[in-house]
C-alpha positions, 0 to 999 in steps of 0.5 A, spaced: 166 598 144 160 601 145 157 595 148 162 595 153 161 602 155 154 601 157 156 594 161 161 599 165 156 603 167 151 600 168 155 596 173 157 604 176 150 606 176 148 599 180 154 600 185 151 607 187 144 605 189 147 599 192 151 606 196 145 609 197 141 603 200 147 603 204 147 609 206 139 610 207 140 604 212 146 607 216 144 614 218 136 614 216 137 621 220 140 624 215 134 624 210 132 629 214 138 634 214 137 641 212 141 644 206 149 645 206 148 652 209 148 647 216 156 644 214 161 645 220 165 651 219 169 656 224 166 662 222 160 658 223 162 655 231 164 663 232 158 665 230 154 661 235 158 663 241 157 670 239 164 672 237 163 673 230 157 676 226 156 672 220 151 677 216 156 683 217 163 680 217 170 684 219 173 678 217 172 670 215 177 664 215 175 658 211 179 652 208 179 646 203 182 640 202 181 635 196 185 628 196 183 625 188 187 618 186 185 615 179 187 608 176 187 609 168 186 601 166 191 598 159 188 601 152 190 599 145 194 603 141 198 602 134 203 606 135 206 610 141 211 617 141 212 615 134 219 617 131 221 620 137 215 625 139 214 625 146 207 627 148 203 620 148 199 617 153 202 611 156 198 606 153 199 601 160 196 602 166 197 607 171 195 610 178 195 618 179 194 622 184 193 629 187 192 632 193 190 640 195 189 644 201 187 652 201 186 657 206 181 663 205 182 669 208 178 675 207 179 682 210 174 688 210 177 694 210 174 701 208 166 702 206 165 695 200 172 695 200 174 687 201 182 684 201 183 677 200 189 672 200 188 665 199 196 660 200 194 654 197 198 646 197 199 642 191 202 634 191 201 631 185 202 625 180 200 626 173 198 620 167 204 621 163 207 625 166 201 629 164 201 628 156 196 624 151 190 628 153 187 634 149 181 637 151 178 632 157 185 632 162 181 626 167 183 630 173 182 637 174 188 638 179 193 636 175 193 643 171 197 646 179 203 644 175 206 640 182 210 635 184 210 630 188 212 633 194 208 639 197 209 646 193 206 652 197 205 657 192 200 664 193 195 664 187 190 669 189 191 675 193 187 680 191 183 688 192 176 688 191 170 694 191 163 695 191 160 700 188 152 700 190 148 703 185 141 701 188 135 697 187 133 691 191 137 689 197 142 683 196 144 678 202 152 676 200 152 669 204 160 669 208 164 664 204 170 663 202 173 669 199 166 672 200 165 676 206 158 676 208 153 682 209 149 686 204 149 691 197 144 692 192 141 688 186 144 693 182 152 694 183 159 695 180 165 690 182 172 692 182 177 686 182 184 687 181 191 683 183 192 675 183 186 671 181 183 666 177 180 669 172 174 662 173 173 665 179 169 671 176 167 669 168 164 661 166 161 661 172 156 655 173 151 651 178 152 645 176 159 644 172 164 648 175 167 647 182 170 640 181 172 638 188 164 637 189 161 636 182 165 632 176 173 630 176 174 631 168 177 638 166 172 639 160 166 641 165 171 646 169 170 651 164 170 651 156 176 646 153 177 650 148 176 657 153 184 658 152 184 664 158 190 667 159 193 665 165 200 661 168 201 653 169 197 653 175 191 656 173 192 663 176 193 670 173 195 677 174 191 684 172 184 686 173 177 685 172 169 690 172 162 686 173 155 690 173 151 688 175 143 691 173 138 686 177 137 680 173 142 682 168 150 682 169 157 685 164 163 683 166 170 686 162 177 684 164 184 685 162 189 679 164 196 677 163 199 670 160 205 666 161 211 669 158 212 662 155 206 657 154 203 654 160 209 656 163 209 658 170 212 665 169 207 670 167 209 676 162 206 682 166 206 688 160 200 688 159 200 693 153 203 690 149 201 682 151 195 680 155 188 676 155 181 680 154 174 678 156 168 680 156 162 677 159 153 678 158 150 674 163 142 673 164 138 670 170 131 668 169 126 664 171 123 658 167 116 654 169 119 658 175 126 655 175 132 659 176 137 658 170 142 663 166 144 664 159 152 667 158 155 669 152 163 670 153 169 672 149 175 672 149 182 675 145 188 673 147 195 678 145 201 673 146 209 671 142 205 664 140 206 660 134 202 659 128 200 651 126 201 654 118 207 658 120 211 653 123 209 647 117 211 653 112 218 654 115 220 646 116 218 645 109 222 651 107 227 648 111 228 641 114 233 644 119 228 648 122 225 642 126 224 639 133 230 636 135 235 644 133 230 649 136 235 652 141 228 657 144 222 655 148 220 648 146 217 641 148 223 638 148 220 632 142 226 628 138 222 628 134 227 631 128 223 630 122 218 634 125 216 642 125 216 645 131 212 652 134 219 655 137 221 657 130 214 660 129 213 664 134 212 671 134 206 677 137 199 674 134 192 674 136 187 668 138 180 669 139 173 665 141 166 666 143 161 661 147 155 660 151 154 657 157 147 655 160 144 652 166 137 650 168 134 647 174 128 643 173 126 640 180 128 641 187 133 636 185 135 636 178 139 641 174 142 641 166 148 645 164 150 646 157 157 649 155 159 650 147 166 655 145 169 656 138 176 658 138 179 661 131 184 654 131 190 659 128 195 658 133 198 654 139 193 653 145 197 658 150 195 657 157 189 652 158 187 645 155 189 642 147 182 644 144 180 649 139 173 647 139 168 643 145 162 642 147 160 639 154 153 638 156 150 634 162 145 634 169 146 634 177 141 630 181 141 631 188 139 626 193 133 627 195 128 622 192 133 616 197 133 620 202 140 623 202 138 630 201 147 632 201 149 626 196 149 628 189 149 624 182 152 627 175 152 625 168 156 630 163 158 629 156 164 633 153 167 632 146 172 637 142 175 639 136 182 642 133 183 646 126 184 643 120 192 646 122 193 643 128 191 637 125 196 638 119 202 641 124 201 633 128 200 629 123 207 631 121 210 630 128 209 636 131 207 636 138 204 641 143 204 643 150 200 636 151 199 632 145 203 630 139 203 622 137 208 622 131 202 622 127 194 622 128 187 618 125 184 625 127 177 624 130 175 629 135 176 627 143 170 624 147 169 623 154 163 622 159 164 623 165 159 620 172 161 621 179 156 620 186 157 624 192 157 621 198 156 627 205 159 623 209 159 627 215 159 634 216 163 638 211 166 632 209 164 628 201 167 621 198 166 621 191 167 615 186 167 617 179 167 613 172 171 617 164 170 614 158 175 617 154 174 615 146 180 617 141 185 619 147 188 626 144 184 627 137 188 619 135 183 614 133 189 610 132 189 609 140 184 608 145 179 608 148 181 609 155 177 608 162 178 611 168 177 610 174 177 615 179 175 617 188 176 624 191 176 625 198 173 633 200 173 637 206 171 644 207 171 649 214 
């Protein structure tokens, strides 16, 4: 097994110096480029003319679009939806595909008062519809609960303040949902409306934005961080950053769905909600940058306890998958114990850390860990109750490609002896469930290069090894295979 993963790649690895050569030969100019500041942008082209001041911004415009297909090939599995539970990975192969568009709007109003909206587009093709995978979902995107007809949806919309507090000045870059001009290294941030809660915590350098860096989604944040948030991602409530020089504490309260990954999200935020906080640290290492951020959570929500659910089957055989007449994932699976009868106000919560280092001009590593108490259902983000990921960005620059980028990563993930229990009987979650389960924990590594093509616009390939598909060593491994075309104005 393992003998054929290093082949493959190795066979990747050779296919990106054979593009790199390439691209060297093609457009030796660009071995001489600057950084990214220098990307094609409208503010940018109206800055130039004169019509528009980059460094104190009234207002700014920018915009996104990312195309994402993805080939699973055919994979060994003994058993697939076993007695009628339906959240296997299908174990033939499959094509899927995404695609995104964004636009950014920021608008200054009174003194460090700044609104934001961002309208976004979504098409999309899930493997499986979207099922059999835990904690390493291969395509961050499919988590925007889309069709494969365009949805337009509103997903930030949101009030910012800033209060400066003094110390050293500080050049805020104009950026998407970032106006340009300048505060203070010592500062209190008030962000409050419709947000991504990852828009402000779990921040890294190195494994976070996914339309440039890695594809799968265990290296978007931690797989077992279960934020409270809609299907999409997005969430309503608040959120406080100070930020005191090199140090920086963040708070908020936000709401989840009203039912699990669902897109309709419960706003009484006294009675059910999601809180975190955050303690982050920027130093310097043998003179590189790196951070340290410890990161809680607590989540208040009618979820369903894995023991509670196994308790009132075994109590009554009735109260299984197939009669739940509440909120289920519509398993057949009528010899199973459903979390619809277990539902009621609990409380999850998890800690974890999250670490990058940059160790050259050209290399960064980036390590993430999180432990969640593994009690209760998985309400708003990926099937893991436990994850690891870990791994580094190369840049371009020693073949002469100062704007391409290589990224190695590795994640794993764990689920509680409970979620165990729950599927070994049948039982299915939001995203996994086989009828039963030889339990390992999942595993993926994940490799992509990044092309820059021309200004503002970024080819990627990318490969995934997925070992034991949705914790089943019964099933798998699975390789997939992956490329993303990304643009940015």
């Amino acid at each position: 097994m393992y003998s054929m993963l290093v082949q493959k790649i190795i066979l990747l690895l050779a296919l990106i110096g054979i593009t790199s050569f390439m691209s060297v030969q093609a457009d030796d100019a660009e071995s001489q480029a600057s950084d990214d500041s220098s990307e094609f942008s409208v503010m940018s082209a109206l800055s130039e003319h004169n019509l528009h001041n980059l460094k104190d911004e009234r207002w700014n415009f920018y915009s996104q679009g990312t195309y994402i297909t993805s080939y699973k090939d055919a994979f060994p599995a003994a058993y697939t939806n076993l007695n009628g539970s339906t959240n296997s990975l299908t174990p033939n192969a499959e094509r899927s595909f995404t695609a995104t568009v964004t636009g950014y709007l920021g608008l200054k109003a009174w003194q460090g008062a700044e609104f934001y909206a961002a309208p976004e587009m979504v098409s999309e093709l899930p493997l499986s519809g979207l099922k059999g995978l835990g904690g390493a979902i291969q395509n961050f995107e499919l988590q925007k609960n889309g069709t494969e007809s365009s949805t337009w949806y509103l997903p930030r919309a949101f009030y910012r303040q800033t209060l400066a507090l003094g110390g050293t000045p500080v050049e805020m870059q104009s950026g998407a949902m970032q106006l340009g001009g300048s505060t203070t290294s010592r500062r209190f941030v008030f962000t409050g409306g419709l947000f991504s809660i990852l828009d402000i915590f779990d921040k890294n350098t190195y494994a976070a934005n996914l339309r440039q860096q890695f594809f799968n989604m265990a290296f978007m944040t931690n797989a077992a961080y279960d934020f409270a948030a809609d299907a999409r991602g997005y969430t309503t409530g608040f959120a406080g950053e100070f930020y005191f020089d090199e140090w920086a504490f963040r708070f908020a309260r936000i709401a989840g769905p009203k039912d699990p990954n669902q897109l309709l999200t419960n706003l009484d935020l006294l009675n059910f909600y999601g809180d975190q906080i955050e303690l982050e640290h920027q130093h310097k290492l043998f003179g590189q940058s790196g951070a340290v951020r410890i990161l809680g959570y607590r989540n208040r929500e009618n979820m369903g306890s894995w023991t509670d659910a196994i308790a009132a089957f075994k109590v009554d055989p009735t109260k299984n998958a197939v009669n739940c007449t509440g909120f289920n994932y519509d398993s057949l699976n009528a010899s199973a114990p459903d979390l619809c009868w277990a539902r009621k106000p609990n409380i999850k919560m998890g800690i974890g850390i999250n670490m990058e280092q940059k160790v050259s001009e050209d290399l960064g590593l980036f390590f993430r860990g999180m432990v969640s108490d593994g009690k209760t259902e998985v309400f708003s983000y990926t099937s893991s109750d436990q994850s690891i990921s870990l791994g580094a960005q190369i840049k371009g620059l020693r073949w002469g490609r100062t704007k391409d980028s290589v990224g190695i990563g590795y994640a794993e993930s764990w689920i509680s002896k409970g979620h165990v229990a729950y599927l070994n009987m049948g039982g299915i979650d939001g995203f996994i469930g086989d009828g039963k389960i030889n339990y390992r924990s999942e595993k993926v590594m994940d490799i992509y290069y990044q092309f820059h093509a021309f200004q503002a616009t970024w080819l990627s390939i990318d490969y995934q090894y997925i070992a034991n598909p949705a914790y089943n060593a019964d099933r798998g491994p699975v390789d997939m295979y992956s490329g993303r075309v990304h643009f940015e104005f």
